[in-house]
N, C-alpha and C positions, 0 to 999 in steps of 0.2 A: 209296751203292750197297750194301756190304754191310749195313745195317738192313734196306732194301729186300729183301736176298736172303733177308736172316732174317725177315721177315714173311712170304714167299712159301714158307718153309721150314714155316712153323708152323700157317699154314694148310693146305698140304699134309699135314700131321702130323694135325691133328684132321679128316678124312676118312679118312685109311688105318685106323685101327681097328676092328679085327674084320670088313673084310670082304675078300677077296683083289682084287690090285692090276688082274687086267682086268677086274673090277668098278668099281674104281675110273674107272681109265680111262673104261669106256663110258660111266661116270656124268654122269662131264666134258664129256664131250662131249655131253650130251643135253641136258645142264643150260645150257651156255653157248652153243652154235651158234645153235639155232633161236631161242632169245631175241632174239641180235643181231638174226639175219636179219629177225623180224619188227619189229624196233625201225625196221632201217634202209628197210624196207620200207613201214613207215607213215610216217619220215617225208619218201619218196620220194613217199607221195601226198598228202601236206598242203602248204598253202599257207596262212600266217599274214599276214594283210592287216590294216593299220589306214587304216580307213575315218573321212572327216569330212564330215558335210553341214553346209552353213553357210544360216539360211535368212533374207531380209530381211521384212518383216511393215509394211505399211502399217496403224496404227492411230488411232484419232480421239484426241489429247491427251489426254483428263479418261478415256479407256477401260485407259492403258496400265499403268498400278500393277494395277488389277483383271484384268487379264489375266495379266498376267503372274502374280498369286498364283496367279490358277487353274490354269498352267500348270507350276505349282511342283507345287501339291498335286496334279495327275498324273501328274506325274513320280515324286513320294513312292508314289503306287500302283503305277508302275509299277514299283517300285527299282532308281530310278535315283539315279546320285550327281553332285549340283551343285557344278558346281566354280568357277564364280564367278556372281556375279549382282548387278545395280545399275542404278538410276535417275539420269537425269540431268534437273535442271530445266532448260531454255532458254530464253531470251528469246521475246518473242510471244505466251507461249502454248506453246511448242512442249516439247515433252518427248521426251526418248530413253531406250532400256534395252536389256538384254543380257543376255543368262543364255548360259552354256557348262555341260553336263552329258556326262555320259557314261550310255548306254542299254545295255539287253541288244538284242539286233538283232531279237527277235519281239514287242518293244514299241515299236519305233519306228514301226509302220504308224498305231497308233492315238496316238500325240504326230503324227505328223504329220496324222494328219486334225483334232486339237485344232487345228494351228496353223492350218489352213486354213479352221475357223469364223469366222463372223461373228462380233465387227466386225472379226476383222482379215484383210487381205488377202495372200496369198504374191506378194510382187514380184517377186521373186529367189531363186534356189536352185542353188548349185553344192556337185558332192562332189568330193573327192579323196582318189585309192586309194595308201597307199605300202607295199611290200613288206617283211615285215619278218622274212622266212623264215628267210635265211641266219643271223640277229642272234639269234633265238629258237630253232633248231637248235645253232649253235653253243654256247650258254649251257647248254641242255642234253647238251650232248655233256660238258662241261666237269665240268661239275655231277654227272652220273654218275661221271667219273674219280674226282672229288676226295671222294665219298659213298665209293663203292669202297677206294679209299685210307685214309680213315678207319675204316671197318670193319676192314683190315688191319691198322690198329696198333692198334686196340683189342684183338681178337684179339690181336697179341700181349702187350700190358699185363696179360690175364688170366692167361696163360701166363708173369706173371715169373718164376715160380721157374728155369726154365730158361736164362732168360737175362743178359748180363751187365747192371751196374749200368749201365757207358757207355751200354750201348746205350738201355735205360731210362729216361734220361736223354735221350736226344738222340731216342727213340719218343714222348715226351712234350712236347719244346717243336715236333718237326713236328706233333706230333697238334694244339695248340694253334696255329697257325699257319694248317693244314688247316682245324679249323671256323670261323676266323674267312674265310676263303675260300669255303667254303660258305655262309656265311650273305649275306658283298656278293653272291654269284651268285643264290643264291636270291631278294633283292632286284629284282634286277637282272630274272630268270625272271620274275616275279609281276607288275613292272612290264610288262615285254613282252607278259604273257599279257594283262592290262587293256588293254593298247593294242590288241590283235587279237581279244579276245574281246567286246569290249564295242565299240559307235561313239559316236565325239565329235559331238555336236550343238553349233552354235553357233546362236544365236537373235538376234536384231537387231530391235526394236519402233523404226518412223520412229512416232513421235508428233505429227499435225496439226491446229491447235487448227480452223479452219474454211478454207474454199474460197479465203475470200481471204486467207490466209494468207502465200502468196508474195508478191502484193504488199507485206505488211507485212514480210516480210524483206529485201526491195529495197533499201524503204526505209528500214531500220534501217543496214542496209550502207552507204547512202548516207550517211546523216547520220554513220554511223560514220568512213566516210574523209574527209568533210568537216571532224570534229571532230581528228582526226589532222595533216590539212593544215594548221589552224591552227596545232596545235602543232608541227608540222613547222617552219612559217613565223615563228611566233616563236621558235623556239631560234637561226634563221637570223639573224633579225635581232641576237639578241641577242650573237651570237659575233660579228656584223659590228661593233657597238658597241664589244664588247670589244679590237676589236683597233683602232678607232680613235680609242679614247680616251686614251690616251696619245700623241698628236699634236697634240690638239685644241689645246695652246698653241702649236705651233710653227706648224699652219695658219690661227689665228687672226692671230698675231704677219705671220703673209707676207699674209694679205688687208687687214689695218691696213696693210701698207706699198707693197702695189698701190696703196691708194684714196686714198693721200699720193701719191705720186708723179702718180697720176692727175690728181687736183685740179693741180698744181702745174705740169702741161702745160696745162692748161685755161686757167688764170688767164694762161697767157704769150701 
């Protein structure tokens, strides 16, 4: 508390020279009021929304690598930034892939009418809007204090002569403290702003090698659980062995002594 008083003391000091104090005064106040007022007043009209369209793309197998590069390099025109993207081979014939970027929002009209050329088809397409007002206000609320703050002990750092060495000392490791605070927020800031200034595109390529293609996955399936079954039914078997073969002499030993005793009624 009292650094804090002496910071507030020293800035007050490097204003009051050479001009009289209800100059000063009115100064103050012209300087600090309407600033606020219009800060809190913009952002009373903003709203910070991070936006995601996700879209599905029925495309012909042998088409989906070439598409998709083309949909990279217009992206690259548009400058936008890809943030994952990959092919997967499939059985059949069949192929899949993915790209996830982030766009400026007066380029997504023309990625979107890319994605709805031929060959490929838009199957599916949902957005979702999440609000991220309060989380990107506050950071900048925060962010202003802790800039402002930093300024004051700078200011008073310049002004050591005045002050004592303690204080100096302890103006120095908050200062130090302070910017490293400033710098996660501002992280933190610039992350937020990306998420609400820019939208997330997710892209999904169904890759279909031809018409009869479902049939051929049926019966892939089929023979899949088919092949499973077996081995299902041999592990069965084989734990059933295992638990009765350690008996096998004692139920051998009792059916020799059924088919003795049996004969032996026989013969009488």
């Amino acid at each position: 508390m009292a650094l804090m008083s002496l910071v507030g003391c020293k800035e007050s000091n490097k204003v009051v020279e050479g001009e009289p104090r209800g100059a000063i005064e009115t100064k103050i106040i012209e300087d600090d009021t309407p600033s606020g007022g219009k800060a809190e007043a913009e952002s009373a009209q903003s709203r910070y929304l991070a936006v995601t369209h996700s879209y599905t793309l029925r495309v012909p197998s042998d088409a989906v690598e070439s598409l998709q590069s083309r949909h990279l390099k217009i992206c690259a025109e548009l400058h936008c930034t890809v943030m994952e993207s990959a092919v997967d081979h499939e059985y059949s014939g069949w192929m899949e892939a993915h790209t996830k970027l982030r766009i400026q929002p007066q380029g997504l009209a023309k990625l979107v009418a890319e994605l709805a050329s031929p060959p490929a088809v838009i199957t599916a397409h949902s957005t979702t809007t999440e609000d991220k007002t309060v989380a990107v206000l506050d950071v900048d609320k925060r962010l202003e204090s802790k800039v402002a703050l930093r300024d004051r002990l700078l200011a008073l750092l310049h002004n050591a002569g005045t002050v004592k060495v303690t204080d100096l000392v302890t103006a120095e490791r908050e200062l130090s403290d302070v910017q490293g605070e400033i710098e996660s927020l501002t992280a933190v800031r610039d992350y937020l702003r990306t998420q609400t200034d820019t939208i997330l595109v997710n892209i999904r390529y169904d890759g279909r090698a031809a018409e009869t293609d479902l049939d051929l996955k049926m019966l892939w399936q089929a023979f899949h659980g088919f092949g499973r079954s077996m081995v299902d039914g041999a592990a069965s078997l084989v734990s059933v062995i295992a638990f009765l073969l350690p008996w096998a002499p004692v139920m051998t030993l009792l059916i020799w002594a059924a088919r003795k005793i049996w004969r032996r009624r026989r013969t009488r």
